[in-house]
C-alpha positions in Angstrom: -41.9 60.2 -36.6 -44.5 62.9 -35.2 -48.3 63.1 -35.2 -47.2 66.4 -36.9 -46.2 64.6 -40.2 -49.3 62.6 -40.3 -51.1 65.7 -39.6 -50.0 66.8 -43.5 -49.9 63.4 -44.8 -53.3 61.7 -43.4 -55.3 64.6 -42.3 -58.4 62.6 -41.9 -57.2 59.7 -40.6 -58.2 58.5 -37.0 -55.8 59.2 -34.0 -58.2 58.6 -31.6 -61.3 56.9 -31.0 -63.2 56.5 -27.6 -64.8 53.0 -27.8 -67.9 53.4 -26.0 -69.2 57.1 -27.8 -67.4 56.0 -30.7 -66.1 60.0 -30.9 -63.6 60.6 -33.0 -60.6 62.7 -33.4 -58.6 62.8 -36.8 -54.6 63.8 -36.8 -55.7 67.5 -38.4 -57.8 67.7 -35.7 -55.7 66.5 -32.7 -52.7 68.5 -34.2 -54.7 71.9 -34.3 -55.9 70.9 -30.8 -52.3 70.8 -29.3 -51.0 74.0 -31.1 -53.9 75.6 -29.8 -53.5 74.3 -25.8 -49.6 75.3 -26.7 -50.4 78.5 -27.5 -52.7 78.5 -24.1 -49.9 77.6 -21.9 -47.1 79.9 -22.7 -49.9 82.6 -22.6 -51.1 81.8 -18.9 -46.9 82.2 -18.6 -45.2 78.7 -19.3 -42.1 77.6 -20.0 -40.2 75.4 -20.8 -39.5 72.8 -17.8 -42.7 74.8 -16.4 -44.7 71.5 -14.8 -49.0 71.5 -15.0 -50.9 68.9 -13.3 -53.7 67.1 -15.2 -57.3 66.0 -13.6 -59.3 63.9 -15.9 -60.9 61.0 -17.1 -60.3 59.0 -19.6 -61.6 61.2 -22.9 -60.4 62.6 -25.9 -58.8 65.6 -25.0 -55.9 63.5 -23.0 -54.0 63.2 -25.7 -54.7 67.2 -27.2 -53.3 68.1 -23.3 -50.3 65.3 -24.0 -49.2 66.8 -27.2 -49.6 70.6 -26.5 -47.0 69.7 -23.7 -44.8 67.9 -26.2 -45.0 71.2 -28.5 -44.5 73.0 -25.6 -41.7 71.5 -23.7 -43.4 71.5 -20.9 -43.7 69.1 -17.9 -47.2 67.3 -17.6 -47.8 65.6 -14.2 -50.6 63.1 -14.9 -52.4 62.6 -11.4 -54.9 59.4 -10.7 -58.6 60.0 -10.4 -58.5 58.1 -7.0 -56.9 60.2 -5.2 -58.1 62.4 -2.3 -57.8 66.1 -2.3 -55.1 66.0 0.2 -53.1 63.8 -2.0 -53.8 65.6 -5.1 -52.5 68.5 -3.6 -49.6 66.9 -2.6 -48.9 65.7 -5.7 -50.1 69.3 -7.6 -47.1 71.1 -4.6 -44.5 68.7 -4.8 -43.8 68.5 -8.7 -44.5 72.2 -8.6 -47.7 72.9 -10.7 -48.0 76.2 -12.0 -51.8 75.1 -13.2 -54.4 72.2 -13.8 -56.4 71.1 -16.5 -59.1 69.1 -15.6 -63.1 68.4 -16.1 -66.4 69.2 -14.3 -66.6 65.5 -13.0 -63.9 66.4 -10.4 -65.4 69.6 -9.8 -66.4 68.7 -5.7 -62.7 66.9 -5.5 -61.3 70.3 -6.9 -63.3 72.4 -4.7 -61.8 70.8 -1.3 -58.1 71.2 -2.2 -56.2 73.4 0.1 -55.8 77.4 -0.6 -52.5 76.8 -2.1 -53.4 74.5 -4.9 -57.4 76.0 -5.0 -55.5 79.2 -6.3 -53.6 77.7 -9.5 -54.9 78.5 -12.7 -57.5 75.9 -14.0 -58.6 74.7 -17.5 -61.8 73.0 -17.1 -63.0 71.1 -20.6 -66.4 70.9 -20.4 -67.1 74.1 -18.2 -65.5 76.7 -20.7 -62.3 75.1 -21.5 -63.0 74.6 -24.9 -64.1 78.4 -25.4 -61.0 79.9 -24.1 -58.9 77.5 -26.7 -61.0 78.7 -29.4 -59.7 81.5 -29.4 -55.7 80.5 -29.7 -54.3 80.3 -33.3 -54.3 76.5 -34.8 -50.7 77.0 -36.0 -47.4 76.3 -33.8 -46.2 78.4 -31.3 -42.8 79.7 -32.7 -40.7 78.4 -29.6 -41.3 74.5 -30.0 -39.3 72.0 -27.2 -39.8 68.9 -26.4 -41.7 68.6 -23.4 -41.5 65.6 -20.5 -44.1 63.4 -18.7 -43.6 63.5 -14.7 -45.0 60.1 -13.4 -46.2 59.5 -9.6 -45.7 55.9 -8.5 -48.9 54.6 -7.2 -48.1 55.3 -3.5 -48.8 51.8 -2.6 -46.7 52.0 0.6 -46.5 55.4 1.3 -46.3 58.9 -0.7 -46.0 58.7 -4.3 -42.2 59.8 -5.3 -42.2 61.8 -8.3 -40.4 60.5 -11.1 -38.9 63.3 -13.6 -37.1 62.5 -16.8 -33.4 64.3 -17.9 -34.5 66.5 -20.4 -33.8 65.1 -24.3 -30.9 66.0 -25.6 -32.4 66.8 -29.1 -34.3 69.7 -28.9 -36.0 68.9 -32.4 -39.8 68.6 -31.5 -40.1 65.8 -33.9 -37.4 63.5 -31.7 -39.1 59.9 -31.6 -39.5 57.6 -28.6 -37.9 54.4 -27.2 -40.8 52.9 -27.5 -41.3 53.1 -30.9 -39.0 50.7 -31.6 -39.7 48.5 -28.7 -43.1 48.4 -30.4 -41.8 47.9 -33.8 -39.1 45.5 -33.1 -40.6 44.1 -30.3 -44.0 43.2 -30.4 -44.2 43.4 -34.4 -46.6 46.5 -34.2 -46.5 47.9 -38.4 -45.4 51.3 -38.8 -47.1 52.1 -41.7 -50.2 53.5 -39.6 -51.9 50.3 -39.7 -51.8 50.0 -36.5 -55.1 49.3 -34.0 -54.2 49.6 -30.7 -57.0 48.9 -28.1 -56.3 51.3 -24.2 -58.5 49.5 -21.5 -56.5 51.3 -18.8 -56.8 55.1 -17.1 -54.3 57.2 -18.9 -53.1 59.1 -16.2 -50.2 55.4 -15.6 -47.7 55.5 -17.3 -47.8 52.1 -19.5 -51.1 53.7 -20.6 -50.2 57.1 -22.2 -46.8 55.7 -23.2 -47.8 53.6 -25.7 -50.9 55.1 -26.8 -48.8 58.1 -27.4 -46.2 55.5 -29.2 -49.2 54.3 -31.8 -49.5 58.1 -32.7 -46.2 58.3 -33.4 -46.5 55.5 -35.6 -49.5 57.0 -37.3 -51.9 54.6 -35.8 -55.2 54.6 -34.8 -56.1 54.7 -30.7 -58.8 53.0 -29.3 -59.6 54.8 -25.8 -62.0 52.6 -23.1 -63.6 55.3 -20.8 -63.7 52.7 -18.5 -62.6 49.0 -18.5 -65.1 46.5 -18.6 -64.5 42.5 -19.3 -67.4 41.6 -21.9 -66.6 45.5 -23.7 -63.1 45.4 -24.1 -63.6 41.4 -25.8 -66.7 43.8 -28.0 -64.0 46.5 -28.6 -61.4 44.4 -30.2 -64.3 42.9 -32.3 -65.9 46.3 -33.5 -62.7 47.9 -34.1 -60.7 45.4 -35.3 -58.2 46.0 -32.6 -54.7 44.4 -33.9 -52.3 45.8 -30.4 -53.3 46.4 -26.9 -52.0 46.5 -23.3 -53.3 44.9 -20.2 -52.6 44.2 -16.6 -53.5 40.9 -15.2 -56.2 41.9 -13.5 -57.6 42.7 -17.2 -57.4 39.0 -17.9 -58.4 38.0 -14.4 -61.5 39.5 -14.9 -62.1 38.4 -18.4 -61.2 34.8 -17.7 -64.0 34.6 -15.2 -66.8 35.6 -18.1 -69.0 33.3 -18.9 -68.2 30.7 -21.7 -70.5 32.0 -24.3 -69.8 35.6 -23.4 -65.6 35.3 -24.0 -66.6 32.8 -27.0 -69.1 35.1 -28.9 -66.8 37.8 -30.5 -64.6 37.8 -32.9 -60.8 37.9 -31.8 -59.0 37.2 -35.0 -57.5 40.5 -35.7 -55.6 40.7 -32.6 -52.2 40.2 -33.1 -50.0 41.2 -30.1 -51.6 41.8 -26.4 -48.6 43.3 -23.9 -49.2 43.2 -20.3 -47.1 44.6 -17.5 -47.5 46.6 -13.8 -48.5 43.9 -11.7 -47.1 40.3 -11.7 -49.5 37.8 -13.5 -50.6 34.1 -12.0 -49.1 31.3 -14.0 -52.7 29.9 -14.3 -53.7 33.0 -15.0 -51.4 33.9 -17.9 -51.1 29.9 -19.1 -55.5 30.6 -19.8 -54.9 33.4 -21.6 -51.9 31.8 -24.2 -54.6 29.0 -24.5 -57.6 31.5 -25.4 -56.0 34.5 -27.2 -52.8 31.9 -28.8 -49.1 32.9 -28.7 -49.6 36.6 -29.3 -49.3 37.7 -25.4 -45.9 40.2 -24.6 -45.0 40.5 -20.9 -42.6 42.9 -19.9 -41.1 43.8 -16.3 -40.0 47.6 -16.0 -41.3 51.0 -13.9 -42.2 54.2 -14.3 -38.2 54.7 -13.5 -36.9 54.0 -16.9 -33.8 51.9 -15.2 -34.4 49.0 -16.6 -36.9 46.5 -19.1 -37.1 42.7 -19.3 -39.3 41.1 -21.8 -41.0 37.9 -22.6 -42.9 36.4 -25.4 -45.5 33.3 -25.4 -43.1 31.1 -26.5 -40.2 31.8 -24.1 -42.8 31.9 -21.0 -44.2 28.3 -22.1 -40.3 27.3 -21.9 -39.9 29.6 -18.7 -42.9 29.3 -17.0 -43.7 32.2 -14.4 -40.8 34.1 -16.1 -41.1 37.8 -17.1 -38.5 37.3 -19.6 -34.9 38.8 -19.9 -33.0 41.8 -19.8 -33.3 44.1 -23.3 -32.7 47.2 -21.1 -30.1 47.0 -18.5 -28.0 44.3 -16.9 -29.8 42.8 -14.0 -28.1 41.8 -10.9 -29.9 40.2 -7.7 -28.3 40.7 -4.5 -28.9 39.9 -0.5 -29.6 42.7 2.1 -25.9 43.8 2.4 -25.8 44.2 -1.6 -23.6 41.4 -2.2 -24.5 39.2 -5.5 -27.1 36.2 -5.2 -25.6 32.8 -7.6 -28.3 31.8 -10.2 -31.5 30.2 -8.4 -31.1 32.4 -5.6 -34.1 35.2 -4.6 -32.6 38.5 -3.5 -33.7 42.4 -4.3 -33.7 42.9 -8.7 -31.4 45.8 -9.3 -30.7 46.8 -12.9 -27.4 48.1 -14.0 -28.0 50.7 -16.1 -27.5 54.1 -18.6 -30.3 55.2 -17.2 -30.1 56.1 -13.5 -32.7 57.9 -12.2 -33.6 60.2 -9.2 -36.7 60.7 -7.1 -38.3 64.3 -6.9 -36.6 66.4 -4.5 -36.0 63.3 -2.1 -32.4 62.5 -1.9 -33.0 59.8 0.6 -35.6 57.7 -1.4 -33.2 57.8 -3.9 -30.8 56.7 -1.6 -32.6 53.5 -0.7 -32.9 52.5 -3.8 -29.3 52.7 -5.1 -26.9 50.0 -4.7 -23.0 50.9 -3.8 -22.3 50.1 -7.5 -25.0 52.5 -9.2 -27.2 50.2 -9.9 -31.0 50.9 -9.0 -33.8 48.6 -7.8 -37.5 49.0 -8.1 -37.9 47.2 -4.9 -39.0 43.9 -6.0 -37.5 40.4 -5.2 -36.7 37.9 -7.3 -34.5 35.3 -8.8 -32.6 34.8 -12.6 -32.4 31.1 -13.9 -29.6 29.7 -16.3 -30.6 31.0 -19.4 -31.1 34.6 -17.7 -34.6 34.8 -17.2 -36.4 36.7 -14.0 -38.8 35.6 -12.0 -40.4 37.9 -9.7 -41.4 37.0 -6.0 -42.5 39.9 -4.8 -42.2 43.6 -3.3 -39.8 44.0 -0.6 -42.2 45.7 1.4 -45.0 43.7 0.8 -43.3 40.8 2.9 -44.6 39.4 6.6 -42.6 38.3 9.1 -44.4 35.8 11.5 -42.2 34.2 14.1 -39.0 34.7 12.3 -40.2 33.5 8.8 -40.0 35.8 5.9 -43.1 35.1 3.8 -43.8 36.9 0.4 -47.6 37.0 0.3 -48.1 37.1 -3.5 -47.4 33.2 -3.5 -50.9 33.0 -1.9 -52.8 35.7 -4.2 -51.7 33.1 -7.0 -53.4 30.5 -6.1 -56.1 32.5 -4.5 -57.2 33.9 -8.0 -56.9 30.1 -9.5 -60.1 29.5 -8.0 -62.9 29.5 -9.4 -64.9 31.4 -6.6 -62.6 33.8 -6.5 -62.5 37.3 -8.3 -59.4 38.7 -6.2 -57.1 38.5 -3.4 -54.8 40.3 -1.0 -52.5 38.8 1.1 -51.2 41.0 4.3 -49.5 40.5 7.3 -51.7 41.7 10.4 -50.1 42.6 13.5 -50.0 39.4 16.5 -48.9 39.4 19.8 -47.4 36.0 19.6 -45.9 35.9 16.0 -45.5 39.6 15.0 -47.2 39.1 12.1 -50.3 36.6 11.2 -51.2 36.0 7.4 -54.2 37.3 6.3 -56.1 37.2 3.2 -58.6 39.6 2.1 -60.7 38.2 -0.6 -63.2 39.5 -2.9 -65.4 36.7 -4.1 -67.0 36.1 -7.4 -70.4 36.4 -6.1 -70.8 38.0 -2.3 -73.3 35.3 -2.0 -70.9 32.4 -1.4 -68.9 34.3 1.1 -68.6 32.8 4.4 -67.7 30.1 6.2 -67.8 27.5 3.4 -65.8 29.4 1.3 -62.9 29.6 3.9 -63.3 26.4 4.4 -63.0 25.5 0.8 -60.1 28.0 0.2 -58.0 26.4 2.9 -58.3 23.3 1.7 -57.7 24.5 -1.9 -54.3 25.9 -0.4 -53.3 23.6 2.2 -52.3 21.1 -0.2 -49.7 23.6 -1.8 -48.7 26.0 0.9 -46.2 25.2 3.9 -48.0 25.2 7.3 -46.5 28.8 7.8 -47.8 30.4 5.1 -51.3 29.4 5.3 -53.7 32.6 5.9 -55.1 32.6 9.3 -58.0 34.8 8.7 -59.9 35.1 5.6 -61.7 38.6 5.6 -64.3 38.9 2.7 -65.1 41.8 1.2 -67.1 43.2 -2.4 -63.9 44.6 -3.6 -60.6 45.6 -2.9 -58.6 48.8 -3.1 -56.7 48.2 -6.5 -55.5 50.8 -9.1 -56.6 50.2 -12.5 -53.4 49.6 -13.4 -53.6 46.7 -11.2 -51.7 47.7 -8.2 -53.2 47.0 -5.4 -53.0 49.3 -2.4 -52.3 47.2 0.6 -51.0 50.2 2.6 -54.7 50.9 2.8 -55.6 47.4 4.2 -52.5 47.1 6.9 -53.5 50.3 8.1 -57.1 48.7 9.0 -55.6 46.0 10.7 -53.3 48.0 12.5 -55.4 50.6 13.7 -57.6 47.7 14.9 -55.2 45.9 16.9 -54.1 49.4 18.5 -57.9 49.9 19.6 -57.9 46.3 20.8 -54.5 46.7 23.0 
């Protein structure tokens, strides 16, 4: 299925909606959109395989930009509104952009990129974009190929690696996705165009436009946030009678700390399937959530890579508690150092054997690293598998301290860090020291910046100091109004090691 067929059989019904505005964009109307920006692109001279980057907010013409590549068989390079001009144009050079679509709000971003990436070609919507596709027929370009997404991983511990599908191997334009059926199958989502399906998250990540652009396929209805917010996103479901949506935990971190009769006043019923992923979720956390929403909460373990998928409904995390589920995509093994095979029970690096290797954008050696001898590909995350084949993630290989000898994975601590009631989020870091080589750290953004101090510390290490071994307990607790985390819920600790360590180089 194809927004193309419901184009001609449901015309008028809504593809997208933007939740705040309440604009709305029917399947006629997104369809003649994307022919139009098709036509646009071969005549600024693309092809197919030809990459564009793509600047922008969440709004409705993401998904006009999304489909006009799909018509188009072009390469769209979605690139986070975060970034800094130098990494944009990083980004814009390395997946080799031949132009960029983007909005006047990054207008001053745009303006400081380097000469190379100033010069590409630019649609602005909102600053004449619309004008110049005005003028492009509504019907399809006559050349029609499937076109690819080219995802950027966050860059969380150094440059994003560009991530860049095989091309399909049906040309029709109409060929479906995998996650139709993941959706279908699943998490029970109707294809019959009933669907509801609620996006809190930017849409330039990849769990974001994948299954929005999934719902379309189905015939469904998109809800778009332009920005996530707790008490609006709980008004959204309400308003629009949201049935499907996808999260991150941070999503229900921030939710869950609402006030009682703000989560309790709206009207929840509809919703019949929430899916998180991206970031791994607190038991306490994700045990809340079962209790409030009831046993309609997905998780599923997988990266923008495509290698590999676990998955995990309510009831199989009630039986495996902390468990991202098992393997529906792949075969997962979870191996030592030297590669060799971990028994069950065991933590070790998560590799997935798979039909679907994968290969980092022109960068051989990253792709090296994260190949086993066998094929098989890791995500860099460690972990463990139970009995009954379940995962269980502990954390990211790189995010793990070493003080005196001891190999501590930090996101332990975060855990219980966001179980407290005080707390609205925490990062857990290892900070150079002359003595240990690394000390523990938390950085912690507080509900309220009013209690932070020293009786919050005080109350946080006694909070943990009943649960944590001597060694892992942080020694410094470094307050702060908010941390440097995606919206997809990654957090970028690169950012706050690079604080520490700059500090410690002034103080030696």
């Amino acid at each position: 299925m194809h927004p193309i067929q419901f184009a001609e059989s449901r015309p008028d019904h809504p593809a997208i909606i933007m939740a705040g505005s309440g604009e709305t964009v029917s399947y006629r109307a997104l369809d003649e959109a994307a022919n139009r920006l098709a036509h646009w692109l071969r005549a600024q001279g693309l092809k197919d395989g030809d990459a564009f980057g793509v600047l922008m907010q969440n709004n409705a013409r993401y998904h006009e930009v999304y489909w006009a590549s799909q018509r188009a068989g072009t390469v769209l390079v979605p690139i986070s509104t975060h970034l800094t001009a130098s990494e944009i144009a990083y980004i814009l050079s390395d997946s080799d952009a031949k132009l960029l679509i983007t909005t006047p709000k990054f207008d001053a971003i745009v303006a400081d990129l380097p000469v190379a990436s100033a010069d590409l070609p630019a649609l602005t919507f909102g600053a004449g974009g619309e004008e110049a596709l005005a003028a492009m027929p509504a019907h399809p370009i006559a050349d029609q190929s499937v076109g690819r997404v080219m995802l950027y991983s966050s860059g969380t511990t150094g440059r994003p690696k560009g991530i860049l599908p095989a091309p399909p191997e049906d040309p029709d334009v109409k060929a479906p996705s995998p996650l139709m059926g993941l959706a279908t199958m699943g998490f029970g989502i109707k294809a019959d165009g009933s669907a509801r399906y609620l996006s809190p998250a930017p849409l330039y990540h990849a769990a974001p436009l994948g299954w929005s652009s999934a719902i379309h396929r189905l015939g469904g209805t998109v809800v778009i946030m332009e920005k996530f917010d707790p008490e609006d996103a709980l008004a959204a479901i309400e308003k629009y009678r949201i049935n499907c949506s996808q999260w991150v935990p941070t999503h229900f971190v921030r939710m869950l700390k609402l006030p009682a009769d703000a989560r309790s006043q709206y009207d929840l019923s509809s919703h019949e399937c929430a899916i998180h992923a991206a970031a791994p979720c607190p038991a306490d956390i994700k045990r809340a959530m079962i209790a409030w929403w009831g046993p309609i909460i997905f998780e599923y373990y997988a990266g923008s890579e495509g290698n590999g998928m676990t998955l995990c409904s309510s009831a199989d995390w009630v039986t495996h508690q902390g468990s991202v589920g098992r393997a529906i995509l792949g075969i997962i093994h979870v191996c030592d150092d030297d590669g060799n095979e971990m028994p069950v029970g065991k933590e070790g690096v998560i590799f997935f054997e798979s039909p679907y290797p994968f290969q980092y954008h022109k960068d051989d050696a990253k792709t090296k690293e994260a190949t086993h001898p066998k094929g098989w590909t890791t995500l860099g995350d460690i972990g463990k598998l139970d009995s009954d084949g379940f995962l269980y993630l502990t954390d990211r290989r790189s995010n793990m301290i070493i003080s005196g000898g001891v190999n501590i994975y930090p996101q332990e601590v975060e855990n219980l860090l966001v179980s407290h009631d005080k707390v609205m989020d925490a990062a857990v870091i290892g900070a150079p020291c002359p003595e240990m080589g690394e000390q523990v750290v938390a950085v912690v953004q507080p509900v309220s910046m009013d209690d932070a101090g020293d009786a919050l510390q005080a109350e946080l290490t006694g909070y943990l100091s009943g649960v944590l071994g001597r060694l892992k307990m942080p020694r410094i607790f470094d307050f702060r109004a908010a941390l440097p985390r995606e919206a997809n819920g990654k957090l970028y600790k690169r950012k706050l090691k690079d604080e520490y360590q700059q500090a410690a180089r002034q103080e030696g």
